[in-house]
N, C-alpha and C positions, 0 to 999 in steps of 0.2 A: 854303439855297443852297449849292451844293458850291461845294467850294474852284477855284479857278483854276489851271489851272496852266501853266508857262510853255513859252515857247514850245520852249525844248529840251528839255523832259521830251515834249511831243508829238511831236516830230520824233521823237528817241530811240526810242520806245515804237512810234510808228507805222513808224517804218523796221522795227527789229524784227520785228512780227506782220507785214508785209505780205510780207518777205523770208523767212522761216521757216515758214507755217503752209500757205502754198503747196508748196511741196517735200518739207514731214511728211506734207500729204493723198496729194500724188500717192506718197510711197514708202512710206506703209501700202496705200494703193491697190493700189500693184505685189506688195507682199507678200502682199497678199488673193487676190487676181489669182493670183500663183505657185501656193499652198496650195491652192484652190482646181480650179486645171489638173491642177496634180498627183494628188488626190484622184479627179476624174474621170476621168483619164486607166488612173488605177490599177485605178478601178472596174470601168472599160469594159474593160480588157484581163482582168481575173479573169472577166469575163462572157464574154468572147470565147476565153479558155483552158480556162472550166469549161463551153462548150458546144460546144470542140477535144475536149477529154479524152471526154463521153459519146458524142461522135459515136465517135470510135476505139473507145472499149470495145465501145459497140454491135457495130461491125463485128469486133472481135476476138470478142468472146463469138457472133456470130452465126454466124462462119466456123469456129469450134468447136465448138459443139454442133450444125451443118451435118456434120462430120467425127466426131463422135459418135455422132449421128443416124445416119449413115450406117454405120458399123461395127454399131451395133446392130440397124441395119436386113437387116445380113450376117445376124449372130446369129439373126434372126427366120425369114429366109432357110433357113437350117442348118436351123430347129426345123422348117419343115415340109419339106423333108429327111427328116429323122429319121421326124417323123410318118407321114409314106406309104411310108418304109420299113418302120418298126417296126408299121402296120396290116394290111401286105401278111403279112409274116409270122405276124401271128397269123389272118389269113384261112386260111392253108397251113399251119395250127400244125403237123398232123399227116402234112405232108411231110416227106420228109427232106432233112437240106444240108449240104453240104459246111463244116467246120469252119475257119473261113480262118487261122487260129491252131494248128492240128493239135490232139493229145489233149488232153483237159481231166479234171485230177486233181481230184473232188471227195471232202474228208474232214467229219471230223464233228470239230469240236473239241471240248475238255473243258467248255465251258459251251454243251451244244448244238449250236450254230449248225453250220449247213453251208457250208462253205466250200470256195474256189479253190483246192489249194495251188501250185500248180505257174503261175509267173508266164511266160506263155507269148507275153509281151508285149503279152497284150491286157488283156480288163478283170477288177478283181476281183470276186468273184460273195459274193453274203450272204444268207445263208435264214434267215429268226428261227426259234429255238430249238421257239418253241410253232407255227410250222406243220405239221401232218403233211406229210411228204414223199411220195408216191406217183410212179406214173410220168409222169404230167404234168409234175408239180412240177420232178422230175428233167429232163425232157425240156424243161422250160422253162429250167432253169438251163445245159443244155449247149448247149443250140440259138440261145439270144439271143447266142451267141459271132458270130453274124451280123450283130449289132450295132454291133461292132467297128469295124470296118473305116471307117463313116462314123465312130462318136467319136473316135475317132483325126484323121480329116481334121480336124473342127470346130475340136479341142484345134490342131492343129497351123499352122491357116490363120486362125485370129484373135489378135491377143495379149491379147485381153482375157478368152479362157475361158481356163480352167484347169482345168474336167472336164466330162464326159460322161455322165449316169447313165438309168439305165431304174429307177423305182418301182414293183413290183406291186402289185395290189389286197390280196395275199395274201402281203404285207410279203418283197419278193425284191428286192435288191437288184443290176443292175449298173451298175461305177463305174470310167470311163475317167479318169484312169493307174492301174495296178495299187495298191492299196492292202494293205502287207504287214501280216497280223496282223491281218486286214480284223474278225474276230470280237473281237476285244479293243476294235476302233477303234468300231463300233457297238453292241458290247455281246449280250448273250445275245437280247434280244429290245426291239424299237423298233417304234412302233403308227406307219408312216410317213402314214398316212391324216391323222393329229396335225397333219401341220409343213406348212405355210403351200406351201412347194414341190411339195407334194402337191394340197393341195384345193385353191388357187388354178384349177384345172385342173379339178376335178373337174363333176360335170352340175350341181352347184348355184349354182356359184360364175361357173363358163362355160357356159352352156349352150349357145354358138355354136360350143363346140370349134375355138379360134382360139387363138393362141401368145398367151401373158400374160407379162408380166413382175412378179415379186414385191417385196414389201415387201423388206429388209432382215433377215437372222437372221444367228444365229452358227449356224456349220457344222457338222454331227453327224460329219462325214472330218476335222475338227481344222484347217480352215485357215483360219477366225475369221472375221470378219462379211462374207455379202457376198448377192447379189443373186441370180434364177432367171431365165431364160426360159425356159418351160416349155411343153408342150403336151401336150395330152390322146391315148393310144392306147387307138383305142374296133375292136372288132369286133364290129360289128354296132351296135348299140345299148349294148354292155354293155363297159365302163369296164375295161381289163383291167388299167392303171397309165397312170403318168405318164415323159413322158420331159423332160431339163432339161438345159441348160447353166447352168454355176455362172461368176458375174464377181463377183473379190473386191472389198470396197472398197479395200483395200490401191494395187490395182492403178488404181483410178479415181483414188484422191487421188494418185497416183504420176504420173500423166497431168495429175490439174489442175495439181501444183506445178511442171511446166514451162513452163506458160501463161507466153507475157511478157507481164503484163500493167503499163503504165507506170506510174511515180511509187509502188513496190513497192506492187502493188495485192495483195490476196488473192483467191480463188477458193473458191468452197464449192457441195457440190451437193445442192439437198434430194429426198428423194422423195415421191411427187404426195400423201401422205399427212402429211406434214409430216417424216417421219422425216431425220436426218441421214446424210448415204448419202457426202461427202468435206467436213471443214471442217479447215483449218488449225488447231494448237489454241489459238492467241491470239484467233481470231474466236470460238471454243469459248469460249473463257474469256470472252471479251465479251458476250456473251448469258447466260451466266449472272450473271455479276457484278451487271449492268443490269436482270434478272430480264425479260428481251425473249422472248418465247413465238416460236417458228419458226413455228408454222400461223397468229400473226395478223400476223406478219411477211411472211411469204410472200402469203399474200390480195391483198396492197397490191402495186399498181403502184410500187415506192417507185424513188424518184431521191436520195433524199436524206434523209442517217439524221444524229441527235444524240444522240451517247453521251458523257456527263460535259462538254456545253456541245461538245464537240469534235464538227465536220462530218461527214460522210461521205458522196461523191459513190459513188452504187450503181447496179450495171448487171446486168439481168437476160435473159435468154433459157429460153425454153421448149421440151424436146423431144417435137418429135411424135409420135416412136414411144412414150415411157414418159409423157410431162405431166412428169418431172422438171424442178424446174428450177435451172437455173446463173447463178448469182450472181458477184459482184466486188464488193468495197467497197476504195474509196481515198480515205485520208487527204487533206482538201482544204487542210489545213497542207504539206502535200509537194508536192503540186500547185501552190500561191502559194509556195514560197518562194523563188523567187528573187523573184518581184513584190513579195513582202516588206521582200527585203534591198533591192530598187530605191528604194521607196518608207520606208523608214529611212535611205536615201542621200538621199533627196532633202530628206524633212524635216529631216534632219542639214543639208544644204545651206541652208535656209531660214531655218536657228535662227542660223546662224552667219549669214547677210544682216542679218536682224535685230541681230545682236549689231553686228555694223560700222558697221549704220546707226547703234545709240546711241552709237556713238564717234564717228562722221562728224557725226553731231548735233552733241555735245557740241563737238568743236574747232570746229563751223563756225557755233555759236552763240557761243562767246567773241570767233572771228573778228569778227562784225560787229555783237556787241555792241561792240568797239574801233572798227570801222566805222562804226557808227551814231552813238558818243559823239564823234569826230571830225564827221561830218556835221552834226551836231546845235549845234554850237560853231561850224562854220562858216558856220553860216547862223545862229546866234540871236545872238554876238557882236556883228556891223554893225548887225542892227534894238536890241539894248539900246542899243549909242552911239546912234542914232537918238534911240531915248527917251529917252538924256540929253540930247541935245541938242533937244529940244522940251521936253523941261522949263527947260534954262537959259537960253532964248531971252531973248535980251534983252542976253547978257552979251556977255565981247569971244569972238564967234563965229570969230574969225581963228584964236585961239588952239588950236581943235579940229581936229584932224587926224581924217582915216578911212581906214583902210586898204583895201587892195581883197580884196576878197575871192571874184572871179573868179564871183561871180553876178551876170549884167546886169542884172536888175533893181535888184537888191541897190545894184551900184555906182553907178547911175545916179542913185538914189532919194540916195545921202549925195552925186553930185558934184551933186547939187541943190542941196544945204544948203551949199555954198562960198559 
């Protein structure tokens, strides 16, 4: 049988837990409650800022390669230009024309080649070393100076070309701006059928004789990696060269690094072959680092890259005229970090509630444990006299005094026992 115990250790005890465990539920309660808002609250706005942020990229990357598209659309524009110029011409090869540049000084340099010397503001002209020269040949290198006049316009009305050139079948080069030392710069002899700016074009590769745009090379005129659109000059059936504008990539990535794109996003532009045609070199370096392949990168509709546990919200668009396509990736730690630092404010806010509460606890547990030990005295005191006076019954009853103790029951029950 358990022990008994009296009647002011129950008072004590039950005042206690009835006054204290009521107000510790409800203020864990509120702190769960806080935590909890908070948490959601933080969730829902990262959700609601990281499908702010794709919505704008979209629209910036689309209004961009809309305005690229369109420039290169110019580009395309030029090349058949060129083309129904430069076919017209070889249809009339053996007309004659007026030279829109005046006389044209052709020499023979010391490693063969036949060359422009005389820069007459129009284009430089290159005959490999191992062509025979005849009168064609010659009448081909003086006559294309009718060429001119449009390479010039192309170079001058887009900022993204930088040259102008005419390919023969029969390796003859003309190349809008003047290139000085043009035989040193290509060399005694170059198989131009070779380079990608050539066949891209050619019946096997086009058979629609429509303007292409090229993979990616580095430049045989020395202005280092860049792009073609090119098109095929056919008379008749029969392929007489290739005519192209040259766009560096220099000039592309020089274009993307002004993109504003927010929360220091980057920009990179791949070609439809996987090739890297503009990437920042920190995104450069992140693909390799990560050993992340660009063509199975690219395949993927992707929204969302993880490199070393770290997010990355990614925004892509497609251009029509090449299939190139333009990419953005942004750090989605730059993008949260104010909701970050909000929500380190808050639980910072929550830790310190907490800590208050254990002090608010603590003084207002001692409180009315002092509380409780008074209540507990004041109500068990009158019922002990009670029980001595039912035990002494009998005795001189007069003798016993009870005090009041301002509980009616309490009082009522001892001015019984007068």
């Amino acid at each position: 049988m358990s022990k008994a115990k009296t009647l002011n250790e129950l008072i004590y005890v039950s005042f206690l837990k009835n006054s204290l465990i009521p107000i510790f539920v409800i203020e864990i309660t509120l702190i769960i409650v806080y935590f909890t808002i908070n948490n959601f609250t933080s969730d829902r706005t990262k959700e609601i800022l990281l499908n702010e942020t794709e919505k704008n990229i979209r629209q910036i990357l689309n209004k961009e390669i809309n305005i690229f598209d369109t420039q290169l659309k110019e580009i395309k524009t030029f090349s058949y230009l060129l083309q129904d110029h430069n076919q017209r011409f070889f249809k009339n090869f053996d007309k004659d024309v007026v030279l829109p540049n005046g006389k044209v000084e052709l020499k023979r340099a010391d490693n063969g080649v036949l060359y422009k010397a005389n820069n007459n503001s129009g284009s430089s002209v290159w005959y490999s070393s191992k062509t025979k020269i005849g009168k064609k040949e010659l009448r081909k290198a003086i006559n294309t100076e009718t060429f001119d006049p449009l390479f010039k316009f192309v170079v001058d009305n887009n900022k993204l070309v930088v040259a102008a050139y005419f390919n023969s079948y029969d390796n003859f080069n003309r190349y809008y701006p003047f290139l000085e030392n043009v035989y040193s710069v290509f060399g005694a002899h170059m198989v131009l059928k070779d380079y990608n700016f050539y066949y891209d074009a050619d019946t096997k590769h086009n058979p629609d004789r429509k303007s292409v745009w090229t993979d990616a090379y580095l430049d045989p005129a020395g202005q280092g990696w860049m792009v073609s659109c090119i098109v095929p000059i056919y008379n008749n059936d029969f392929l007489e060269g290739v005519t192209g504008m040259d766009v560096t990539l220099d000039l592309i990535f020089k274009h993307l690094s002004h993109l504003e794109i927010p929360y220091s996003g980057k920009s990179f532009l791949i070609g439809k072959d996987g090739q890297i045609l503009a990437m920042p070199n920190e995104i450069r370096d992140y693909f390799k680092q990560n050993n992340i392949n660009i063509k199975n990168f690219i395949n993927k509709d992707v929204t969302n890259l993880v490199i070393d546990n770290k997010k990355y919200l990614v925004g892509k668009e497609i251009s029509k005229e090449t299939n190139w396509q333009l990419y953005t990736m942004i750090d989605e730690d730059i993008i949260f970090s104010k909701i970050y630092k909000i929500a380190k404010l808050t639980k910072d806010i929550g830790y310190l509630a907490i800590v208050l509460m254990i002090v608010f606890y603590v003084i207002f547990f001692l409180y009315m444990k002092n509380k409780s030990k008074e209540l507990s005295k004041n109500v068990a005191r009158p019922i002990e006299d009670l029980v001595n006076i039912t035990r002494d019954m009998g005795k001189d009853s007069n003798k016993i005094k009870l005090a009041r103790t301002n509980i009616k029951e309490i009082d009522i029950l001892s001015y019984n026992f007068k």
